[in-house]
C-alpha positions in Angstrom: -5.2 11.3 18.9 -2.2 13.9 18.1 -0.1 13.5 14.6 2.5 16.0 13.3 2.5 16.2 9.7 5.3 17.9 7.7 5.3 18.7 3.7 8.3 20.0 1.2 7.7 17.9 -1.7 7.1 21.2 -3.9 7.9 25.3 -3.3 5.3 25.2 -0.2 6.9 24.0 3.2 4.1 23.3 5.8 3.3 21.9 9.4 0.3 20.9 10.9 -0.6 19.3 14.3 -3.8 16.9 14.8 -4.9 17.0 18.3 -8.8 15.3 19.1 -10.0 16.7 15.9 -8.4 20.3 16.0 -5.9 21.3 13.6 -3.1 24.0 13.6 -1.0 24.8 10.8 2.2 26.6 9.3 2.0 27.1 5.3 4.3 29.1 3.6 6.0 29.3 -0.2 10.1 29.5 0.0 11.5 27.3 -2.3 15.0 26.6 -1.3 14.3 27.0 2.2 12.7 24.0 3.2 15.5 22.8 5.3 15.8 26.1 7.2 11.5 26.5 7.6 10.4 23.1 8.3 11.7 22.4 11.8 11.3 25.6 13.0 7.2 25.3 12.0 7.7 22.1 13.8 8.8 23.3 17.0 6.5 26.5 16.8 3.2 24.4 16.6 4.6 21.7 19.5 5.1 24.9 21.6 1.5 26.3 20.8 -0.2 23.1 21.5 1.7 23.1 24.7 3.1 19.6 24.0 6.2 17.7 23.2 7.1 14.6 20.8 6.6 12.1 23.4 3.1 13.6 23.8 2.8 12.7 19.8 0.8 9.2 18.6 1.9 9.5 15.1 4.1 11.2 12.3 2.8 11.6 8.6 4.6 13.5 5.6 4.1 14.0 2.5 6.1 11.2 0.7 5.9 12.5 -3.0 5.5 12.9 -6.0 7.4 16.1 -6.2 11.1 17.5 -6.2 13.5 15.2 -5.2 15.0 17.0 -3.0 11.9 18.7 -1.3 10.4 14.7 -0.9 14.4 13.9 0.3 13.7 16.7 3.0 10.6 15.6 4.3 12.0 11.9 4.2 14.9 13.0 6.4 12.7 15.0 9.1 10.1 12.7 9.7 13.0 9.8 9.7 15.1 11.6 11.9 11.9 12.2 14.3 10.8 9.6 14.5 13.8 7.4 15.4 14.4 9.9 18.3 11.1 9.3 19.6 10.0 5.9 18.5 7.1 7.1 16.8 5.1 5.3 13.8 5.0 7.4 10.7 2.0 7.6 8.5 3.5 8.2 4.3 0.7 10.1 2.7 0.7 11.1 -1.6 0.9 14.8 -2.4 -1.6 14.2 -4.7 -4.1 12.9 -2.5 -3.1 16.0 -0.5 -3.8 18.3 -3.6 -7.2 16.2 -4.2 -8.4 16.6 -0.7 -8.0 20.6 -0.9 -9.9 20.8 -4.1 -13.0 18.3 -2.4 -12.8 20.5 0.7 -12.6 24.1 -1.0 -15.2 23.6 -3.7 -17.1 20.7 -3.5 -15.6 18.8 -6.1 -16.0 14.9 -5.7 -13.9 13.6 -8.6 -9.9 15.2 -9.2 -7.1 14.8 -11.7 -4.1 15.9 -9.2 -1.2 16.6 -11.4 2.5 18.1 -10.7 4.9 19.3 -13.7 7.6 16.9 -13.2 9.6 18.7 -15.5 11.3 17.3 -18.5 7.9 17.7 -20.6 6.5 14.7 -18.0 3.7 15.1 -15.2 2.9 13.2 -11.9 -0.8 12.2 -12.0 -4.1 10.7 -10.3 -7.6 10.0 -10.0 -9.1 10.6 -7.2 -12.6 10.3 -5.8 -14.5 11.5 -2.7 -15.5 8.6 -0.5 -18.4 8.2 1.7 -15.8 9.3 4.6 -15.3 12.3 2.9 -11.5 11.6 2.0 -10.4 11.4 -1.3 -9.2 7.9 -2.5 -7.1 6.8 -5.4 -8.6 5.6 -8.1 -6.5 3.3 -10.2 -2.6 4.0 -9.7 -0.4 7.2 -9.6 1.5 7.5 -12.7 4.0 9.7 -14.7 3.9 10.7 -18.3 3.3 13.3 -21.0 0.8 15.2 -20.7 -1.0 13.4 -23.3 -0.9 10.4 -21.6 -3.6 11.2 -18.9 -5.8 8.7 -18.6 -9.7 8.4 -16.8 -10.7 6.2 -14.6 -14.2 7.0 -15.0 -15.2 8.2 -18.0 -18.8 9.1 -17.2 -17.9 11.5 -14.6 -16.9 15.4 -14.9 -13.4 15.7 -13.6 -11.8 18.8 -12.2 -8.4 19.3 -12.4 -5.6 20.5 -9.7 -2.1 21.3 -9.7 1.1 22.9 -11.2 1.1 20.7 -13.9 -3.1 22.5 -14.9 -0.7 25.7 -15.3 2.1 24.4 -17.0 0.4 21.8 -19.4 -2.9 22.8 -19.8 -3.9 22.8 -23.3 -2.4 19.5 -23.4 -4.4 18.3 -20.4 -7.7 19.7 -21.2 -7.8 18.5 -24.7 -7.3 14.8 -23.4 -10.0 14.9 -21.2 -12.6 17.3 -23.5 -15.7 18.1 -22.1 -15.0 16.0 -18.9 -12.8 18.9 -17.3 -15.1 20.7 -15.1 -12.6 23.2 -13.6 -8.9 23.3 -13.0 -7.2 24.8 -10.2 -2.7 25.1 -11.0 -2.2 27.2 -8.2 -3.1 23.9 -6.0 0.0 22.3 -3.9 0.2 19.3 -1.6 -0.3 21.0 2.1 0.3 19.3 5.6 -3.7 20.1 6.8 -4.9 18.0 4.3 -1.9 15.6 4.8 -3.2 15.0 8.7 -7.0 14.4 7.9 -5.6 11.7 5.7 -3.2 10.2 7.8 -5.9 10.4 10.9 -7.5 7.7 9.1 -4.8 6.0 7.9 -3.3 5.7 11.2 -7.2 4.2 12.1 -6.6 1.8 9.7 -2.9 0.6 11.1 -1.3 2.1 8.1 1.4 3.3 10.5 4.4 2.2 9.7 8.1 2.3 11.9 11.0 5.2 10.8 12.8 2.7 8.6 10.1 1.9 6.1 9.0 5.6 5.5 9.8 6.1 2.2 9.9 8.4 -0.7 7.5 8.0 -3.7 9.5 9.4 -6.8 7.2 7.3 -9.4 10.3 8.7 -12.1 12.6 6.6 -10.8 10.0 3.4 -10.8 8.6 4.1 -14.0 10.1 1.4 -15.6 10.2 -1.1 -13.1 6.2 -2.7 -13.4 4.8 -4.4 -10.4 2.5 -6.7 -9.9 1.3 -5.2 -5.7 -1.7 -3.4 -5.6 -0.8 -0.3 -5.2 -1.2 1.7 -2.3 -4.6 3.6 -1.6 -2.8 7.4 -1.9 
């Protein structure tokens, strides 16, 4: 199996490639040059793995929460690459993609991903390890003030992860007290943990075609409630 996954939801821009359970990976922090950086990591880690788009099974990106513009970007690429080579595109949360960083780096089987969405607001979810090893979505992603956070389990020590653990974190550790294990705000959605997730997705026919690859701005749905399940990232 071979998916390309692309991120610029927030001030890191990153690549990765998925081939038969190796990864390679472009990660670097240049806000405001997302546009310029991302399809040149693209074409650097198709040329190292030898291979071309046609040689791809799958796209993924990271569909948001994050900057509008950054989740625009990735929208656009991933869109405009897949058209071009009729490939299915896998949308994966950045904070599934913060959550699965935390699980992998430390051990941590229960996260609080949350991004400062500015305006004294944050994007946030649960997340929990699964017996696959992925993180999964527990409840729904949401936006609010800080003091809005709410657990899905309250028996269980949570760690946190994030800009949002930098920017609001008095406010976020006093809602969840003694739960918060540890909290890690220099945490930000990456495309390696973007592909393990979509690998699975993709497993599950998750995939879906260029048109229906969409960004996930939670602001502007905020006030529209609806009654689908929500998605599992």
């Amino acid at each position: 199996m071979r998916i390309l996954a692309v991120d610029t939801a927030t001030e890191a821009c990153s690549a990765a490639l998925y081939i038969d359970d190796e990864i390679i990976a472009e990660y670097q922090l240049a806000p405001r040059e997302h546009t310029q950086l991302i399809l040149q990591m693209v074409s650097s880690l198709l040329q190292q793995a030898d291979i071309s788009m046609s040689g791809l099974d799958a796209l993924a990106f990271g569909r948001g929460p994050g900057s509008f513009t950054g989740v625009r970007i990735a929208t656009g690429i991933v869109q405009g690459l897949a058209f071009a080579s009729d490939l299915p595109v896998v949308p994966i949360s950045t904070l599934a993609s913060i959550a699965q960083r935390v699980a992998q780096d430390h051990q941590h089987k229960s996260v609080i991903s949350a991004i400062d969405a500015r305006m004294g607001e944050v994007y946030w979810g649960c997340y929990q390890l699964a017996e696959n090893g992925l993180m999964t979505l527990r409840g729904s992603e949401q936006i609010s003030a800080p003091e809005g956070l709410e657990l899905t389990d309250t028996g269980t020590d949570w760690s946190g992860a994030g800009t949002a653990w930098g920017a609001y974190y008095e406010a976020l550790s006093r809602t969840l007290g003694q739960q918060l294990n540890h909290s890690y705000a220099d945490y930000l959605p990456d495309s390696r943990s973007i592909v393990q997730l979509a690998v699975f997705d993709y497993q599950q026919g998750l995939a879906v075609d260029a048109a229906r690859a969409q960004p996930v701005y939670l602001r502007n749905n905020v006030a529209k409630k609806s009654t689908k399940k929500p998605d599992r990232y």
